[in-house]
C-alpha positions as CSV (number, residue, x, y, z in Angstrom):
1,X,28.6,102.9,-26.1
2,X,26.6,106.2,-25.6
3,X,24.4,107.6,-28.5
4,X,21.6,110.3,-28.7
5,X,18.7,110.9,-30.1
6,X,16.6,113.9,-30.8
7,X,13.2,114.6,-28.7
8,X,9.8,115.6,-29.8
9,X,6.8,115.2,-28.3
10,X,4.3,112.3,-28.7
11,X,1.7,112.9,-32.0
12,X,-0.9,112.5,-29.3
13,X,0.5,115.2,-27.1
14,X,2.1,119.1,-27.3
15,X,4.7,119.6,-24.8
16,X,7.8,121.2,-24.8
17,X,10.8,119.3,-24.6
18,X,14.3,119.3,-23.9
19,X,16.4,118.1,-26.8
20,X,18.2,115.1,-26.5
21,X,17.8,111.9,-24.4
22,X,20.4,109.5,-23.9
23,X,20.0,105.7,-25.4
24,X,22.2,103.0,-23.4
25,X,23.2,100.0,-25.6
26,X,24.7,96.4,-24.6
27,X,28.3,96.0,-26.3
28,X,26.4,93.3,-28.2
29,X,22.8,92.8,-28.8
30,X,19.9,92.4,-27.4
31,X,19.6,96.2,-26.4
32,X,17.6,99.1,-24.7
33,X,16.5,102.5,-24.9
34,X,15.9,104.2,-20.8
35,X,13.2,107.1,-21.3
36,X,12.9,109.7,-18.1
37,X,10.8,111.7,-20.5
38,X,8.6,111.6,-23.3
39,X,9.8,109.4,-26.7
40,X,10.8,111.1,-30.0
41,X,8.3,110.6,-32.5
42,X,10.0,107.5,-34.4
43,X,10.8,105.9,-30.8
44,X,6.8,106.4,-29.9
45,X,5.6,104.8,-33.7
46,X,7.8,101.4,-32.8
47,X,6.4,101.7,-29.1
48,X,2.8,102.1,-30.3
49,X,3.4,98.9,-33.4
50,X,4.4,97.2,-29.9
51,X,1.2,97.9,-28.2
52,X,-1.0,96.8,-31.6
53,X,0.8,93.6,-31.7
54,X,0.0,92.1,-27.8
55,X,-2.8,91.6,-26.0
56,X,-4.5,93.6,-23.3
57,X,-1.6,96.6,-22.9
58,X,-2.6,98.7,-20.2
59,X,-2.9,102.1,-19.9
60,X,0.5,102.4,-17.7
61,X,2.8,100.9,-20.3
62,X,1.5,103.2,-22.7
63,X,3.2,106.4,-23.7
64,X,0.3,107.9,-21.7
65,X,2.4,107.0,-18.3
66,X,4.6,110.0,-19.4
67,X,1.2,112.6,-19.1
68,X,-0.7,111.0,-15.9
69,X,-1.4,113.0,-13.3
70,X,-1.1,110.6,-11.1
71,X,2.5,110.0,-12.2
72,X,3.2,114.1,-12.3
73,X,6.5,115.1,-9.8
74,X,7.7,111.7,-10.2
75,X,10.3,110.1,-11.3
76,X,8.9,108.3,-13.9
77,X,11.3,105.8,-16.1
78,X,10.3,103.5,-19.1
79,X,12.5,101.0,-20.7
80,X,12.0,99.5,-24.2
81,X,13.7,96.2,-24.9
82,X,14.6,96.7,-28.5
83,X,15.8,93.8,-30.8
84,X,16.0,94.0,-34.7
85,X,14.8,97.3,-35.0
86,X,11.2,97.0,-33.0
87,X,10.2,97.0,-29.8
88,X,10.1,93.3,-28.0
89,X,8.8,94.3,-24.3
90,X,8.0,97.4,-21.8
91,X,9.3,98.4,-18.5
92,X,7.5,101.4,-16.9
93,X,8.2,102.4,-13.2
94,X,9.3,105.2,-10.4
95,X,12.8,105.4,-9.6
96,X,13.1,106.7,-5.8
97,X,16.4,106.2,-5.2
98,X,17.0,103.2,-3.2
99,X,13.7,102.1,-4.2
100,X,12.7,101.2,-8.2
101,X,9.5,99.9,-8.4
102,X,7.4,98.9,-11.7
103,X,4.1,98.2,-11.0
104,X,1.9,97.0,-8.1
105,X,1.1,93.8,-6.7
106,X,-2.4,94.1,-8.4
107,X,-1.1,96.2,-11.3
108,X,1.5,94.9,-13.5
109,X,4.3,97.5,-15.6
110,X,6.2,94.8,-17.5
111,X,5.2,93.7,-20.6
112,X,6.8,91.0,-23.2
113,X,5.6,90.5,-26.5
114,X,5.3,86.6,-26.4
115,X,5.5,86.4,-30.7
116,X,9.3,87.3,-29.7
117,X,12.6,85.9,-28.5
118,X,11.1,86.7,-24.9
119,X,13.3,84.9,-22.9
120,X,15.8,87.4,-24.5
121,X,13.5,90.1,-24.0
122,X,13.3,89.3,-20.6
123,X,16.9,89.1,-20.2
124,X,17.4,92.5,-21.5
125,X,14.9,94.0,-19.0
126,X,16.4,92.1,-16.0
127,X,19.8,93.4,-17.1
128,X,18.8,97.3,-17.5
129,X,16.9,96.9,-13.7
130,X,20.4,95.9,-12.3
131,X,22.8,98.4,-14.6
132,X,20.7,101.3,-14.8
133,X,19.6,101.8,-10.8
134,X,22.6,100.9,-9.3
135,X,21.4,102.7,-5.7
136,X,18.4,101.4,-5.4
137,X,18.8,98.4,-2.7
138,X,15.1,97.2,-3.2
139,X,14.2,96.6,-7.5
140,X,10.7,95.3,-7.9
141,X,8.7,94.4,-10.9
142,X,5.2,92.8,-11.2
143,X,4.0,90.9,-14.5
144,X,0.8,88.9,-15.3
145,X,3.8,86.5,-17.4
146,X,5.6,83.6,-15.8
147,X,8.0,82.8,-18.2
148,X,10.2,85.6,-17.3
149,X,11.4,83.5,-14.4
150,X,14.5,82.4,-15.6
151,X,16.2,84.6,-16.9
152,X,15.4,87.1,-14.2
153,X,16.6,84.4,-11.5
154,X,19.9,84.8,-13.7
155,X,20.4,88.4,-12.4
156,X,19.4,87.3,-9.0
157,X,16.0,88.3,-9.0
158,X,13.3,86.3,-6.6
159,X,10.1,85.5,-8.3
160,X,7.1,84.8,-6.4
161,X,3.4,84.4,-7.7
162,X,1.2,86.3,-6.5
163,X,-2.4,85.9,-5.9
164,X,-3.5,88.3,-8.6
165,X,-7.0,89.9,-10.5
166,X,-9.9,89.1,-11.1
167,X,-10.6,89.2,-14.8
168,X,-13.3,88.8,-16.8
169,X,-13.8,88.1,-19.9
170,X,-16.1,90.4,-22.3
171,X,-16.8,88.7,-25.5
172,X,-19.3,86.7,-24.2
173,X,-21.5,90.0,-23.8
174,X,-22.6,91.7,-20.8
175,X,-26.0,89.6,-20.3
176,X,-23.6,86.1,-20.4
177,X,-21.8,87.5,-17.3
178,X,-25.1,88.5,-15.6
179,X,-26.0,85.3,-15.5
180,X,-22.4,84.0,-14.1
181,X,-22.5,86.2,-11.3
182,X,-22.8,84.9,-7.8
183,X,-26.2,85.2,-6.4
184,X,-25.1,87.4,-3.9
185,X,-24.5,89.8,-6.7
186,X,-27.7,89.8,-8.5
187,X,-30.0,90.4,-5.8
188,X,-28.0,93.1,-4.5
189,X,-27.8,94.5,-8.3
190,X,-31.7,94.4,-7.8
191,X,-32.0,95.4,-4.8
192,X,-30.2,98.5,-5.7
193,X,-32.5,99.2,-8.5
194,X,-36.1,98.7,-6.5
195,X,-34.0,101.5,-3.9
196,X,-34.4,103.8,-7.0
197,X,-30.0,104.0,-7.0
198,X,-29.4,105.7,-10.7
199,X,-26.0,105.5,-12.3
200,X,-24.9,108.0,-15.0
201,X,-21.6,108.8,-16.0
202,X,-19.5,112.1,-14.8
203,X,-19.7,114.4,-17.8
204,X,-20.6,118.1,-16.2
205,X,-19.1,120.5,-14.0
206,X,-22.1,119.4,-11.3
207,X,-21.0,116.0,-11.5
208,X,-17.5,116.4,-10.8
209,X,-18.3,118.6,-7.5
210,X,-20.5,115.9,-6.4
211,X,-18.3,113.2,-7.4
212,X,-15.8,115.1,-5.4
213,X,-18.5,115.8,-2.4
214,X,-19.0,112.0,-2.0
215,X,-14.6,111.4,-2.4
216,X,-14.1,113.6,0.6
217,X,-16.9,112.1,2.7
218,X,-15.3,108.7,1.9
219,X,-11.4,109.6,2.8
220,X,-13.4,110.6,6.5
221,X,-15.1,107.0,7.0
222,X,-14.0,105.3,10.3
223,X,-14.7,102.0,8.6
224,X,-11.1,101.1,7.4
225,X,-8.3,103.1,6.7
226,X,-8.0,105.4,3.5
227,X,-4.3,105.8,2.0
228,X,-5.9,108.2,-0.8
229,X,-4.5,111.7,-1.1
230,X,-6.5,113.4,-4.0
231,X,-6.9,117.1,-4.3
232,X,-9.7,118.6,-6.7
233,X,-7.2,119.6,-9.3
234,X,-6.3,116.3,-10.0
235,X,-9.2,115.2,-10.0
236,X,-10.4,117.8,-12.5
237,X,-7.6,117.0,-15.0
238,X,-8.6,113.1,-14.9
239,X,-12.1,114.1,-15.9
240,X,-11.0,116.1,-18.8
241,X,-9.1,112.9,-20.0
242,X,-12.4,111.1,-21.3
243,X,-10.4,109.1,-24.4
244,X,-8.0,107.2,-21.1
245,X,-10.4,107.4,-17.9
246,X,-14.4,107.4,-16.9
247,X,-16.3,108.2,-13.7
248,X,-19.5,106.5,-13.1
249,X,-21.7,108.2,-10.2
250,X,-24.4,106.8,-8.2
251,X,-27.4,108.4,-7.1
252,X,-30.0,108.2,-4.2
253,X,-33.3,110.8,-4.6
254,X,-30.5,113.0,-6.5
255,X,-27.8,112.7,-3.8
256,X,-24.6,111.6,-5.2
257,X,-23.7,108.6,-2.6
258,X,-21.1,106.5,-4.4
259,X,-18.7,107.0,-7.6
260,X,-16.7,104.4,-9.7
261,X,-13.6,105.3,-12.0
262,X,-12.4,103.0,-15.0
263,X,-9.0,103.4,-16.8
264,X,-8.3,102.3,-20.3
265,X,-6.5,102.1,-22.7
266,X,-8.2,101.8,-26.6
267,X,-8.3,98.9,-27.9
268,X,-6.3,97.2,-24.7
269,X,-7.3,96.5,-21.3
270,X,-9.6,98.1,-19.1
271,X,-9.2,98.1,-15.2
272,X,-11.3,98.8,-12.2
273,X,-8.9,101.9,-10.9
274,X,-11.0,103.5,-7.9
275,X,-14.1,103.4,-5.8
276,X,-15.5,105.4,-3.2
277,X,-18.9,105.5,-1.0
278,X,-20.7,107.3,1.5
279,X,-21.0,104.7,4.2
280,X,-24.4,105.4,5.3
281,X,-26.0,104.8,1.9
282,X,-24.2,101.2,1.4
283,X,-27.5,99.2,2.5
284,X,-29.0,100.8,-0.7
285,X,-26.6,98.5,-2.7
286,X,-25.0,101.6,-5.2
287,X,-21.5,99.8,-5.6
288,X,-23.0,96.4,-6.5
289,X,-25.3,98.5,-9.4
290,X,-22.1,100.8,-10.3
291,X,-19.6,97.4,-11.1
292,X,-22.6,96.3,-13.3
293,X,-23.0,99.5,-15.3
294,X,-19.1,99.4,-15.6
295,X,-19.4,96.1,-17.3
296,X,-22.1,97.0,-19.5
297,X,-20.5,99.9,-20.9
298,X,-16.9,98.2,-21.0
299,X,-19.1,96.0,-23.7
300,X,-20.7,98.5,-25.3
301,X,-17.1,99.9,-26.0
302,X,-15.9,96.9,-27.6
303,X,-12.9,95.9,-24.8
304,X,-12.7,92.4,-23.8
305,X,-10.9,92.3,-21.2
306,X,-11.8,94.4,-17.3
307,X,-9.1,93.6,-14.7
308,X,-10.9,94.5,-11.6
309,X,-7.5,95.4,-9.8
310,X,-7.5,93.1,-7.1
311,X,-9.4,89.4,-5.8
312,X,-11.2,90.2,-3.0
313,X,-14.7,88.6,-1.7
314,X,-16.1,92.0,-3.1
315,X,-15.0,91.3,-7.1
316,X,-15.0,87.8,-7.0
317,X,-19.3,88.0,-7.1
318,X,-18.7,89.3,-10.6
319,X,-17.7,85.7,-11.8
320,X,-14.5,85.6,-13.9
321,X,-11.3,84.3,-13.4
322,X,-8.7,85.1,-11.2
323,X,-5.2,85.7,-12.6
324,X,-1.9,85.4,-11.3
325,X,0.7,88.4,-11.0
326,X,3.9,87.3,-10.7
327,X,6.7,89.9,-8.8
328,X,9.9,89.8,-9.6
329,X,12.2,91.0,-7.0
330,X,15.8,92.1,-6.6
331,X,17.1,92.6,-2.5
332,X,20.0,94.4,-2.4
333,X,19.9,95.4,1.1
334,X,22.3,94.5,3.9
335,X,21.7,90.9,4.7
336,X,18.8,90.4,2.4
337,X,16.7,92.1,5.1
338,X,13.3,91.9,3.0
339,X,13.7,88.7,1.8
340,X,14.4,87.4,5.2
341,X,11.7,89.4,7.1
342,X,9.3,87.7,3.9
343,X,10.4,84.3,4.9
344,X,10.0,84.6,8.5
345,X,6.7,86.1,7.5
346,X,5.7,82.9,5.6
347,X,7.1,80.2,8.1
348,X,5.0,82.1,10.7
349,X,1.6,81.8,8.4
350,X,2.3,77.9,7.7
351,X,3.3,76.9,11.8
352,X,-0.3,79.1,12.7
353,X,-2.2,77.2,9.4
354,X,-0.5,73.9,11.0
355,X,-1.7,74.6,14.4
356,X,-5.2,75.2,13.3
357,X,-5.5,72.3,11.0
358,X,-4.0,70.3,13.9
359,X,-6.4,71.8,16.7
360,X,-9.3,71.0,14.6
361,X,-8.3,67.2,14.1
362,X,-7.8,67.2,17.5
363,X,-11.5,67.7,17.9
364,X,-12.6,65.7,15.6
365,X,-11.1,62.6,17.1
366,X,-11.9,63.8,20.4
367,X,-15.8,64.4,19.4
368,X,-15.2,60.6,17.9
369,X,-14.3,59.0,20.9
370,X,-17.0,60.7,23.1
371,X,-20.0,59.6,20.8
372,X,-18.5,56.2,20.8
């Protein structure tokens, strides 16, 4: 059954529209509404009572997604589980054609309110991913939720936890987490301070150039490879949105040498979205000093939740706890090529893990037997 509904632009935002979008419905309930552009007003007020009733929604499952510019030229999609006249869960993704993806393995797109039926919820959102991108030979969705599982595994999707974020949580107050911090992390915190580093926030013209000085001098580093492809413009129009994004900039004897961005949503969950550095200015300790500020002024907000977008050695000195992300995964390709090369993947780690673990027995006994 095909109905339609009239388009106008989000009360947050003025762009024109075209007129109708489409609205795809089971036979029976539970059912969906697939957005490729921006909701009509009502559609956006039952989106946005969704976001006020869970916890944490990020910025990307948001009616924002729609205005990004990080998401602008692509083909954006959101689906809205919809059951007894509200919203029960969120879907946002790109749709390339043979490739639907919804999130990343450290940022999550799917989103279930858990006061629901969500196993029905869940249901619904499997079901749309199978009906509605019937080309696309690889579906992936990430969640920070396990109890999807099921009912995804009933449309043949493979789950698989994932190692996750780093979290922390922001009630306690920003001196509390000081103190939780590894050691590590103070000292260099301090260390960045005696160095004279000074953090202030991008707010003027000056500040974005350097900002964008120290970006450019970062994508050049021979450290490690930079996938970052940036141009000014953008960069400009993520400034401009202060009520969803920040820039925090470091400074050495008035040199701009490292910058942090932090994306939000208010009243939800704020995440750790970008760092850069100029390599030579490292030893003076600015990105240690610029997580730290992002912290205290995450406080001073009011959030309490930061997601620091990923787990590694880096953001695990900030204390917190690390939370799974859990991808759910649909291979459609000829012979279950991805799952297969995954699986050989694994069985490969494990015989190597084996192998060590066995090696280092070995010389254990053997270092035994020779003191003996």
């Amino acid at each position: 059954m095909q109905n339609t509904i009239a388009v106008s632009a989000p009360s947050d935002f003025a762009f024109s529209l075209p007129a109708l979008l489409s609205v795809r419905r089971y036979a029976t309930q539970p059912n969906y509404l697939l957005l490729r552009r921006p909701p009509t007003r009502d559609v956006e007020e039952l989106w946005q009572d969704f976001l006020g009733r869970v916890k944490f929604p990020d910025l990307y499952i948001t009616p924002h997604i729609f205005f990004e510019p990080y998401w602008r030229g692509k083909n954006v999609f959101v689906v809205l589980a919809m059951h007894d006249g509200q919203v029960t869960g969120v879907l946002t993704g790109l749709d390339e054609g043979e490739q639907v993806t919804c999130g990343l393995p450290a940022r999550p797109q799917l989103l279930v309110d858990p006061a629901s039926q969500s196993r029905r919820t869940a249901e619904t959102l499997a079901k749309a991913l199978v009906s509605e991108f019937p080309r696309s030979r690889l579906t992936t969705a990430y969640s920070w939720s396990s109890t999807l599982a099921s009912e995804f595994e009933r449309q043949h999707f493979r789950v698989r936890q994932l190692e996750g974020d780093v979290v922390l949580e922001l009630r306690p107050g920003a001196e509390a987490l000081f103190q939780s911090f590894h050691d590590n992390r103070k000292r260099n915190i301090r260390a960045a301070i005696r160095n004279g580093v000074e953090i202030s926030e991008v707010s003027t013209a000056q500040d974005l150039s350097d900002y964008w000085d120290v970006y450019c001098a970062w994508r050049k580093t021979e450290r490690k490879t930079i996938h970052a492809n940036g141009n000014f413009d953008k960069a400009a129009e993520v400034h401009r949105l202060r009520t969803t994004h920040r820039r925090f900039l470091a400074r050495y004897k008035g040199r701009a040498i490292a910058a942090t961005t932090v994306r939000f949503y208010p009243g939800g969950l704020i995440e750790y979205s970008a760092n850069c550095s100029i390599d030579e200015f490292n030893r003076f300790r600015p990105n240690d000093l610029l997580i730290w500020w992002t912290i205290q002024w995450a406080c001073d907000q009011g959030f309490s939740r930061y997601s620091l977008g990923a787990a590694h050695p880096f953001l695990r000195k900030c204390g917190g706890v690390v939370v799974p992300i859990y991808r759910y995964r649909l291979d459609r390709t000829f012979l279950h090529q991805v799952e297969i090369r995954e699986r050989a993947a694994d069985m490969g780690r494990l015989v190597l893990q084996n192998f060590r673990e066995s090696k280092s027995v070995a010389r254990k006994c053997f270092r035994s037997v020779v003191a003996a």
